[in-house]
C-alpha positions in Angstrom: 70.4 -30.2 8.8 72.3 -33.5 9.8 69.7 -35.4 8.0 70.4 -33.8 4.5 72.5 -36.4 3.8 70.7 -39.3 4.5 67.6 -37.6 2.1 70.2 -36.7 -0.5 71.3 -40.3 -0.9 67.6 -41.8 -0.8 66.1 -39.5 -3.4 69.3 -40.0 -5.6 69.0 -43.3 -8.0 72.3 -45.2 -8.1 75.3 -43.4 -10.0 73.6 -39.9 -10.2 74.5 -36.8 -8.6 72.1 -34.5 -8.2 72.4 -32.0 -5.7 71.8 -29.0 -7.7 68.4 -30.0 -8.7 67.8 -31.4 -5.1 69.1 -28.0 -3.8 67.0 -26.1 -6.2 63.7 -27.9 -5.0 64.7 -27.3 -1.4 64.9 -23.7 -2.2 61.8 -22.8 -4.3 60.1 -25.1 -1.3 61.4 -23.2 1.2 60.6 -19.8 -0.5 57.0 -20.7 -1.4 56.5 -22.0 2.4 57.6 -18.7 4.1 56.0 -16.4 1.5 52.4 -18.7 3.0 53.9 -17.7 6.1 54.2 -14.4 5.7 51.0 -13.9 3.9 49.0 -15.9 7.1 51.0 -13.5 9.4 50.1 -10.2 7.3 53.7 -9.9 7.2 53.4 -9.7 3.4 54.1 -5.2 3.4 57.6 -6.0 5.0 58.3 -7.7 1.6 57.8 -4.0 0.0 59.0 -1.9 3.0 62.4 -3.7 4.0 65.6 -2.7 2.0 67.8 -5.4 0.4 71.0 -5.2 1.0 74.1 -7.0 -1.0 74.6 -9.0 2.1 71.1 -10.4 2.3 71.7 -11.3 -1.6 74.7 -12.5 -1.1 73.7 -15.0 1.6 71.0 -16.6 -0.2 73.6 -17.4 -3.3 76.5 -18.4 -1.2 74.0 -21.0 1.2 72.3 -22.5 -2.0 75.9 -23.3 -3.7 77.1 -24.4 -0.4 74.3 -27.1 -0.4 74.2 -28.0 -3.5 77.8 -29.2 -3.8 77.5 -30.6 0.2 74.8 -32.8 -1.1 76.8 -33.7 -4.2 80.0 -34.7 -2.2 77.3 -36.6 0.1 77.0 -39.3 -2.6 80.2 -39.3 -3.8 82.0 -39.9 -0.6 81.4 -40.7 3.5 78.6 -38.7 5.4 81.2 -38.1 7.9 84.1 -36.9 5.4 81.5 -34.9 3.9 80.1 -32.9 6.5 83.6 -32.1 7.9 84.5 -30.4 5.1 81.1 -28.6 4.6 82.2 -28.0 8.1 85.0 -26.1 7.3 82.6 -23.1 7.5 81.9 -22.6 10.5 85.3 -22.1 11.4 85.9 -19.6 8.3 83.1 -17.3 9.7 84.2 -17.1 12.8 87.7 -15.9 11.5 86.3 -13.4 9.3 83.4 -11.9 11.9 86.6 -11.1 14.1 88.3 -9.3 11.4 85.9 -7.5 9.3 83.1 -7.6 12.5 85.3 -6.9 15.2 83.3 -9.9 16.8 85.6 -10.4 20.0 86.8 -14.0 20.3 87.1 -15.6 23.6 88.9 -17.9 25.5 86.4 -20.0 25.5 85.5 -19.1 21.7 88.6 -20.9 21.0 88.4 -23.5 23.1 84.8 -24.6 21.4 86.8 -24.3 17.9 89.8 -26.0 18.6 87.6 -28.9 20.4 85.0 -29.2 17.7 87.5 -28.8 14.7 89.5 -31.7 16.5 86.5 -33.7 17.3 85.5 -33.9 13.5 88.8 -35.2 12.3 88.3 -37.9 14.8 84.6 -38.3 13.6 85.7 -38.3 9.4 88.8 -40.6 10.3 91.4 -38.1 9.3 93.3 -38.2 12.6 93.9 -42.2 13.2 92.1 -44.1 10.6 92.9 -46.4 8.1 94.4 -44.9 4.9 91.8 -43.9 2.4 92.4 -45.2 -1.7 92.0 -42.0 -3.7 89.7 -42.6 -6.6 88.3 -39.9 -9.3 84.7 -40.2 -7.3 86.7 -39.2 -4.0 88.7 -36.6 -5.2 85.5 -34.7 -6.9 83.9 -35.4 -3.6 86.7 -34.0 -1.6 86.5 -30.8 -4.0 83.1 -30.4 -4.1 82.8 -30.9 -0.1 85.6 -28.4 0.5 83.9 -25.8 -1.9 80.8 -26.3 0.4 82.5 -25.5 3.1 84.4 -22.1 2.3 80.9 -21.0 0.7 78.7 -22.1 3.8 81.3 -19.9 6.0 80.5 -17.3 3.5 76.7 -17.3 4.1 77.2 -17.9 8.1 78.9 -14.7 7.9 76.5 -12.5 5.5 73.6 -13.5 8.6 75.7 -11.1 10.6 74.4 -8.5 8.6 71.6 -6.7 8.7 70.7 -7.8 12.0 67.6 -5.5 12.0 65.8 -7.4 9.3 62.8 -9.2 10.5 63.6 -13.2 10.4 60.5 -14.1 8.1 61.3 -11.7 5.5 64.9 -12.5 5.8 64.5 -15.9 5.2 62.4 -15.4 2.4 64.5 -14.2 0.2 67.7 -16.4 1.4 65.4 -18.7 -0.4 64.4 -16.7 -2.9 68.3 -16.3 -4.0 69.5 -19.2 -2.9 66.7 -20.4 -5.5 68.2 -18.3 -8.4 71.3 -20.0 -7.6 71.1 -23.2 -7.4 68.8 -22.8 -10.7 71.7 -21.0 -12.5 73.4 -24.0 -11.0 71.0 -26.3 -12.9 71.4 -24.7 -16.0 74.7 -24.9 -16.3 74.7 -28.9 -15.4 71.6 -30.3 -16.6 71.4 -33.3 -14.4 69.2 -36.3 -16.0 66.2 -37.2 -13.8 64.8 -39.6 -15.9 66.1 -42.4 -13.6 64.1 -41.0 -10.2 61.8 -43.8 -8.8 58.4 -43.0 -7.3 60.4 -43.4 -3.8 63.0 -41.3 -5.1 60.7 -38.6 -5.5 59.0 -39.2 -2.0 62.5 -38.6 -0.6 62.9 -35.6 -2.3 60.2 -33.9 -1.0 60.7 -35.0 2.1 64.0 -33.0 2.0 62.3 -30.1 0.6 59.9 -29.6 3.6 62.3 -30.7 6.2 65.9 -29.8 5.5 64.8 -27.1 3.3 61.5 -25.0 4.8 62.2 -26.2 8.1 65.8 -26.5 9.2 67.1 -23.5 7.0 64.6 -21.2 8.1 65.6 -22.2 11.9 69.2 -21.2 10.7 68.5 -18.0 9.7 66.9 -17.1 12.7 69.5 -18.5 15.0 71.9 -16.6 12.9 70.1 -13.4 13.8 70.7 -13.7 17.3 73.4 -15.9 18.2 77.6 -14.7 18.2 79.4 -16.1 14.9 80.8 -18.3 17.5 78.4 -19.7 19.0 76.1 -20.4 16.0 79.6 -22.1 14.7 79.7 -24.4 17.8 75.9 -25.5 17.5 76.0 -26.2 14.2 78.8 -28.5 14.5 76.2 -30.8 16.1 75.0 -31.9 12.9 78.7 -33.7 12.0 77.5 -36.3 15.5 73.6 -36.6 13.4 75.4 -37.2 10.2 77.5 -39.9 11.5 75.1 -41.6 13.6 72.9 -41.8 10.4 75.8 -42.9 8.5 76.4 -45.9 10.5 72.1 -46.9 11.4 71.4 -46.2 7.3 74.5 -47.1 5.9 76.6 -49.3 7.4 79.4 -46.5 7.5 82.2 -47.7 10.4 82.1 -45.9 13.8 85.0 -46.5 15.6 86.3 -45.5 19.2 88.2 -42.7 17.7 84.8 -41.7 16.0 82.9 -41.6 19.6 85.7 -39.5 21.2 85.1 -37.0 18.2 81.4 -37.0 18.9 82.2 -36.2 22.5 84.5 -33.3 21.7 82.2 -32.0 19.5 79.4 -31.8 21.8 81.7 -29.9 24.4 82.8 -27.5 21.7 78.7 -27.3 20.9 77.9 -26.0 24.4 81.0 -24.1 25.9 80.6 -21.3 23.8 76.7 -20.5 24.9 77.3 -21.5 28.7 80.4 -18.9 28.5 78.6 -16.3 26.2 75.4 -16.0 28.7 77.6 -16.4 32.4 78.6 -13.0 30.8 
């Protein structure tokens, strides 16, 4: 997942933004790949026999927004500052699983929050860091990174649902709809890919197959049996892979402040499953 970025920039010619048609070709990859999957497992019946649910629906359209306007803000603005606010997510689900889940937060819960939360305004240079000159460009990318986050919570916290469905089948159709999304998404936008290079195009479907088939799919299943709070402080390890790809691909500053953030973040990362299986 941390290196969506660094794809979404690569198969992106200079001055486009095109993250709902990158997002779109992620998710019809991904859905095509685990309908093979299924078919070579003979899981193809559980298609048929499982019941959809608003929540499985629901969490296939909120993850392929979320992404699609992530990827966006990644080319408008910093990795860093991008994933932070994409990052806002985690941090949103974990609020609402305690109140409409009843999911008990811990001490240590909080602790894994408050440490990764502070560590990525260190990472993002929020807390510390020289003051940034607001342009159009990073003010949509602020927006559309913020969006990304409060709809990536969204979808963190529909994976809480419907716990009994099978992971393959499940992550079939959070392709399938996050597919139908992001392809409403396209309509509506019509980005121009006239400009996409051969090596553009390489890029792209190399994000297809591996941030698409192969890390979402992962996400779904670690969603199925991990606490809203510890899948938050996990996933907060892709804000340290973004920013270390930042600075080898791009150049992007990492400061001391930055390394501290990193640090904190891996703590909140691991606290929450060392606590949750002492238990």
């Amino acid at each position: 997942m941390g290196a969506a970025g660094l794809f979404g920039r690569m198969a992106t010619p200079p001055g486009a933004v095109l993250g709902e048609a990158l997002t779109l070709g992620r998710m019809l990859v991904g859905a095509l790949g685990m309908l093979v999957m299924l078919a070579l497992s003979r899981h193809l019946g559980l298609l048929r026999r499982t019941r959809l649910s608003w929540s499985v629906v629901l969490g296939g359209v909120f993850l392929g927004v979320s992404l699609a306007t992530y990827l966006s803000a990644t080319v408008l603005i910093d990795l860093s500052l991008a994933v932070v606010l994409h990052y806002i997510g985690p941090v949103l689900a974990t609020l609402l699983a305690r109140v409409l889940l009843k999911e008990r937060v811990s001490r240590p819960d909080l602790v894994s929050l408050g440490a990764s939360f502070l560590g990525m305004m260190f990472a993002a240079g929020l807390v510390g860091g020289e003051p940034t000159v607001v342009s159009d460009q990073y003010a949509l990318g602020v927006v559309l990174g913020t969006v990304s986050g409060i709809f990536y919570g969204a979808a963190l916290l529909c994976y809480r649902y419907r716990t009994d469905m099978p992971a393959d089948v499940r992550s079939f159709w959070n392709f399938a709809f996050g597919t139908l999304a992001t392809a409403a998404m396209v309509a509506l936008a019509r980005p121009d890919l006239s400009g996409m290079t051969t090596a553009n195009w390489m890029w792209a479907v190399g994000f297809f197959l591996v941030c698409g088939l192969v890390a979402l799919a992962l996400l779904v299943v670690a969603g199925k049996h991990l606490r809203a709070a510890e899948l938050s402080g996990l996933s907060y390890w892709e804000v340290v892979v973004a920013m270390m790809i930042g600075t080898a691909a791009f150049g992007e500053p990492l400061s001391l402040l930055a390394v501290l953030g990193a640090g904190l973040i891996v703590v909140g990362a691991v606290v929450p499953v060392v606590s949750g299986r002492s238990r």
